[in-house]
C-alpha positions as CSV (number, residue, x, y, z in Angstrom):
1,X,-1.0,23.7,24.3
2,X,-0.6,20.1,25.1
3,X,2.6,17.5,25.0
4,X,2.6,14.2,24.3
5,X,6.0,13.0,26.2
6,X,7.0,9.1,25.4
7,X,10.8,8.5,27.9
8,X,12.2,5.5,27.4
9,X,9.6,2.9,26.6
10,X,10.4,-0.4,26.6
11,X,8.0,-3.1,25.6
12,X,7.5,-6.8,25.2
13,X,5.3,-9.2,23.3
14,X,5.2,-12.5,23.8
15,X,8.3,-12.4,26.3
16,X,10.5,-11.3,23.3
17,X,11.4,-7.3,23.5
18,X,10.4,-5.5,20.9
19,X,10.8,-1.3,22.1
20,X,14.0,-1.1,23.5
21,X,13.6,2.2,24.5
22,X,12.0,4.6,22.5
23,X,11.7,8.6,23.4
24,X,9.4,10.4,21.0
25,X,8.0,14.1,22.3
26,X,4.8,15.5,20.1
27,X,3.9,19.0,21.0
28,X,0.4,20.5,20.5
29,X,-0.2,21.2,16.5
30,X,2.8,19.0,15.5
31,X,3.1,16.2,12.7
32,X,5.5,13.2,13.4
33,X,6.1,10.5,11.1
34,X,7.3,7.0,12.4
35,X,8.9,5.1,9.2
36,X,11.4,1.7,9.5
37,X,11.4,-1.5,8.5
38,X,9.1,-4.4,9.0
39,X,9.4,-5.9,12.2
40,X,11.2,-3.0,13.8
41,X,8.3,-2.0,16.6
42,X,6.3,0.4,14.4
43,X,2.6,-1.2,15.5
44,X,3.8,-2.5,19.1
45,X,4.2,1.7,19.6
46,X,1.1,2.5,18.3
47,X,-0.6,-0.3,20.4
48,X,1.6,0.3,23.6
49,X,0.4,4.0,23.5
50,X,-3.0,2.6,24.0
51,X,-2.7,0.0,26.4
52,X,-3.8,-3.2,24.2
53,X,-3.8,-6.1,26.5
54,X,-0.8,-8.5,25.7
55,X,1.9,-6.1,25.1
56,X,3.5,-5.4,28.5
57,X,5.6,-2.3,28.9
58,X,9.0,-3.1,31.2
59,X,10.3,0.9,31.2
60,X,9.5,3.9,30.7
61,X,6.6,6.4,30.5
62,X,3.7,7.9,28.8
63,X,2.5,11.2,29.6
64,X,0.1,13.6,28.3
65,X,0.7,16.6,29.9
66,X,2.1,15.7,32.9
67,X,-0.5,12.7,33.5
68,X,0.9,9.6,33.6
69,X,-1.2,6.6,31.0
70,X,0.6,3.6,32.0
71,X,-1.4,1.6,34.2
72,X,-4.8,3.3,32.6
73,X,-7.0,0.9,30.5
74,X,-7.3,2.0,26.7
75,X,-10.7,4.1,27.4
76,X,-9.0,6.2,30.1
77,X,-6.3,6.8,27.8
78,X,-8.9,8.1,25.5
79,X,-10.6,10.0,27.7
80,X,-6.6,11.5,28.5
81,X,-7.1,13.2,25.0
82,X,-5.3,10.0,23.0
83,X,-6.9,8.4,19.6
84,X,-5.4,5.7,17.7
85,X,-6.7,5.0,13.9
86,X,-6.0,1.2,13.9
87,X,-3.8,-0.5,10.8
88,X,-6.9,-3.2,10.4
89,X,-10.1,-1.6,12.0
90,X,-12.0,-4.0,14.1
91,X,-15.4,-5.1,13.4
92,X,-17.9,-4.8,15.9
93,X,-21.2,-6.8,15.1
94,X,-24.3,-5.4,16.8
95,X,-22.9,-1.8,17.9
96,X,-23.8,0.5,15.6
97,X,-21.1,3.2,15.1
98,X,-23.3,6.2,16.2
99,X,-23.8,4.1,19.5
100,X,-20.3,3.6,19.4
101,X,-19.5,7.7,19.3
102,X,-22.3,8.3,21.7
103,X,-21.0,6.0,24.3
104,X,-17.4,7.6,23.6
105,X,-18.5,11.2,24.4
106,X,-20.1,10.2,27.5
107,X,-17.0,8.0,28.8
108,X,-14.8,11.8,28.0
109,X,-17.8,13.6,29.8
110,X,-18.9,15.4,27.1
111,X,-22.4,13.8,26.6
112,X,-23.4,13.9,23.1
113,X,-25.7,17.2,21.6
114,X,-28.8,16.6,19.7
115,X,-26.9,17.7,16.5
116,X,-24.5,14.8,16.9
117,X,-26.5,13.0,13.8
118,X,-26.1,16.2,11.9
119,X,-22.8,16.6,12.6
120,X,-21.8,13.0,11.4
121,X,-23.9,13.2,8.1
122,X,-21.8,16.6,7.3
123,X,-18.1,14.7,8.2
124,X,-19.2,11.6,6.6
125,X,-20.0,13.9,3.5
126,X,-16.8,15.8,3.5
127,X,-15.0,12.4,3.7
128,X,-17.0,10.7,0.6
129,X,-19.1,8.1,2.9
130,X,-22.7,7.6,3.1
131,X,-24.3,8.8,6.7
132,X,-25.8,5.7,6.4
133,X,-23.0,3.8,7.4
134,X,-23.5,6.0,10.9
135,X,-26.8,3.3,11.5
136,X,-24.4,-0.1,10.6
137,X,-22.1,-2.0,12.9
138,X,-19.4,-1.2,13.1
139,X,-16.9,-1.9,10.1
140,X,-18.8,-4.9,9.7
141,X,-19.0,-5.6,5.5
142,X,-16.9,-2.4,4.6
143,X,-14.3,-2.0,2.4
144,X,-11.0,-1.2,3.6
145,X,-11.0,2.4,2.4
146,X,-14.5,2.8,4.1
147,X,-13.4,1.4,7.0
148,X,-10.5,3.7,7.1
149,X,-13.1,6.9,6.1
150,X,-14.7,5.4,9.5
151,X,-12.1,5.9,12.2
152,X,-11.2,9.4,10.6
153,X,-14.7,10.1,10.8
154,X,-14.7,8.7,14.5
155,X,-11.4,10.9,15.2
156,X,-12.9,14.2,13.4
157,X,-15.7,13.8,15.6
158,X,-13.8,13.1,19.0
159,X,-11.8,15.9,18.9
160,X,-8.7,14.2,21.3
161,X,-5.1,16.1,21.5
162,X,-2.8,13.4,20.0
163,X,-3.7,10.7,17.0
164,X,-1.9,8.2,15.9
165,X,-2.1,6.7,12.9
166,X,-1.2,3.6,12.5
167,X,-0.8,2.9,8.4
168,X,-3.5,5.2,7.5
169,X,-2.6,5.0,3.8
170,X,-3.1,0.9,3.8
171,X,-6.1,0.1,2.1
172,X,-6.9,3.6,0.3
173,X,-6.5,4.6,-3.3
174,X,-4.8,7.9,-4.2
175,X,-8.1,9.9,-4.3
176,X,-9.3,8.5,-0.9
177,X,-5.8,9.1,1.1
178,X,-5.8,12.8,-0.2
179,X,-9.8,13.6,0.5
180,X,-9.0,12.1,4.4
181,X,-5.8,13.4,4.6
182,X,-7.0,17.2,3.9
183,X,-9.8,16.2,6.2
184,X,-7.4,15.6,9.4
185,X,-5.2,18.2,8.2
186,X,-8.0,20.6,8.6
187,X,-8.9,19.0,12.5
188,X,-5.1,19.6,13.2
189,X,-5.8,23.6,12.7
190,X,-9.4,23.6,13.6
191,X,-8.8,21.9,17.4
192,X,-7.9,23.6,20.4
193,X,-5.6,22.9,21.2
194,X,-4.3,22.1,17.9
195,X,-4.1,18.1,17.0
196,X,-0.8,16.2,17.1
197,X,-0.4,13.5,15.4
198,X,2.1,10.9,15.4
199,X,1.9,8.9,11.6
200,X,3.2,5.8,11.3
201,X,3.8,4.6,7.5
202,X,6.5,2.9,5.4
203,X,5.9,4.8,2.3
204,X,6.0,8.7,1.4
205,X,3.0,9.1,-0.1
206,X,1.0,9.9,3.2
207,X,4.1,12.1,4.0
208,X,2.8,14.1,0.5
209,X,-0.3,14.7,2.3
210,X,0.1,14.8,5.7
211,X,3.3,17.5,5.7
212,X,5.9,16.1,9.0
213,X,7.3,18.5,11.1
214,X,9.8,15.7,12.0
215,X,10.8,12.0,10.5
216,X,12.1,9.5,12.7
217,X,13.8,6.2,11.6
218,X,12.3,3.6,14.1
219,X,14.8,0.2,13.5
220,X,16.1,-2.5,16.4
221,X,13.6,-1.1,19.0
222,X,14.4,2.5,19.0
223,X,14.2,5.3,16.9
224,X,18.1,5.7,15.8
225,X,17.4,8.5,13.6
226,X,15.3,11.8,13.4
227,X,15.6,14.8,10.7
228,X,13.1,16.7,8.2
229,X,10.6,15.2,5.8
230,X,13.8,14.8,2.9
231,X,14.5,11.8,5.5
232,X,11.3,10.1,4.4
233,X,12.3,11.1,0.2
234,X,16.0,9.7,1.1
235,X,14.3,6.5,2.8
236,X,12.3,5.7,-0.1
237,X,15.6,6.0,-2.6
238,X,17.4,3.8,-0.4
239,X,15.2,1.8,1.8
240,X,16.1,0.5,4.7
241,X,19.2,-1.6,4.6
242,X,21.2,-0.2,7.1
243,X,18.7,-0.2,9.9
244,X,17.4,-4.0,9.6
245,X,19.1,-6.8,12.2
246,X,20.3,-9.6,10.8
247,X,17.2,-11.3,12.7
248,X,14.1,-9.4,13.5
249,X,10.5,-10.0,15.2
250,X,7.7,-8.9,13.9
C-alpha cells in the first residue's frame, strides 16, 4: 500500500497566493474528490502536485510514501508513481503518442515489452478509440473527448499509484464519461497497489461514476470542508455561496 501525503502546501502564481495551505492525504485504493468554486486553487493543486514550471510552492510538502517530490522535475515525479490527466491536454506535433508511452516506461525503468502495441489497441478498444490514434501526434486534431480517451489511455497503460484528474468530465458526453470512468474504475482495483486517485470536478456527475471515498470543499486556498459524497449532492443544491471571497484569483 502506498500514501499520497500533501502538509501544508502553499503556492503562488504570478506573486499572488493562491494555496494557502492545503493538507489532503490519499491512501492506496482510495477516491478523493476536490470540488469549489472558480478561482479557488482547484488547477494550481493539480499542477503544483506535478511541478509545472511557474507555480512556485512557498510551504509545505509532497510525499509519496515517505519521498519527498518538491524540488523533483515533473518526469521524476512521474517516475515517483504520480499521473496527472490534464483539464486541456497538450498537443504535441511530431511525437507520436506510442513514442510518447515508450519513452515514459523507459524514464520509470520499465522498458516497454513487444506487446506494448497490443496492449494499446486492446485499451484503446475498451475506451471506444481507434489504435490508430496510437501512430498520430499527440492530441494534435482530436476532439476533446478523444483527447480525454487519450490520457486515460496513457494512465491505463502507466500503471502509477496516484492520479489526478484534473476535470476529467470537461469535454465528454454522458456515454463517453461513463465508458472511461468504468475504465479507471477497473485500473483502481486491477493495480498493485491499488490506484488512488484524487478528482477534481465542479459538478456531480463524475462523482456518479467515479464513487468518492471522501469530498472536500477546496474555497480561499484551503480545503475548509471534508465529508461523504452527499457533500458533493448538497453542493450541487446549493452551490457554492458561502465559500467564495468577495474577490478571488483565478
Amino acid at each position: 500500500m502506498s500514501t499520497l501525503d500533501i502538509k501544508g502546501l502553499r503556492v503562488a502564481v504570478g506573486g499572488g497566493e493562491i494555496l494557502k495551505g492545503v493538507d489532503l492525504r490519499v491512501e492506496s485504493g482510495e477516491i478523493h474528490a476536490v470540488m469549489g468554486p472558480n478561482g479557488s486553487g482547484k488547477s494550481t493543486l493539480a499542477h503544483a502536485l506535478m511541478g509545472r514550471p511557474g507555480y512556485e510552492v512557498t510551504g509545505g510538502s509532497i510525499t509519496i510514501d515517505g519521498v519527498e517530490l518538491l524540488g523533483l522535475e515533473p518526469a521524476a515525479r512521474a517516475a515517483a508513481g504520480l499521473f496527472l490527466a490534464f483539464q486541456y491536454p497538450i498537443e504535441v506535433p511530431g511525437v507520436p503518442v506510442a513514442a510518447v508511452l515508450r519513452e515514459a516506461f523507459a524514464a520509470m525503468g520499465r522498458p516497454a515489452s513487444e506487446a506494448l502495441a497490443a496492449e494499446m489497441a486492446v485499451e484503446a478498444a475498451a475506451l471506444g478509440t481507434s489504435a490508430e490514434l496510437m501512430s498520430r501526434h499527440m492530441n494534435v486534431g482530436l476532439s476533446g473527448g478523444e483527447k480525454k480517451r487519450n490520457e486515460t489511455l496513457q494512465l491505463v497503460l502507466l500503471r502509477p499509484r496516484f492520479a489526478v484528474l484534473d476535470e476529467l468530465d470537461s469535454g465528454l458526453d454522458v456515454d463517453a464519461l461513463s465508458v472511461v470512468a468504468r475504465r479507471i474504475e477497473q485500473a483502481r482495483r486491477d493495480n498493485d497497489p491499488p490506484l488512488g486517485l484524487i478528482a477534481i470536478t465542479h459538478y456531480r456527475r463524475l462523482l456518479q461514476e467515479l464513487r468518492p471515498d471522501v469530498v472536500h470543499v477546496l474555497a480561499r486556498g484551503r480545503i475548509v470542508r471534508s465529508g461523504g459524497p452527499e457533500l458533493a449532492s448538497e453542493l450541487e443544491d446549493t452551490g457554492y455561496a458561502g465559500y467564495r471571497e468577495v474577490s478571488s484569483t483565478s
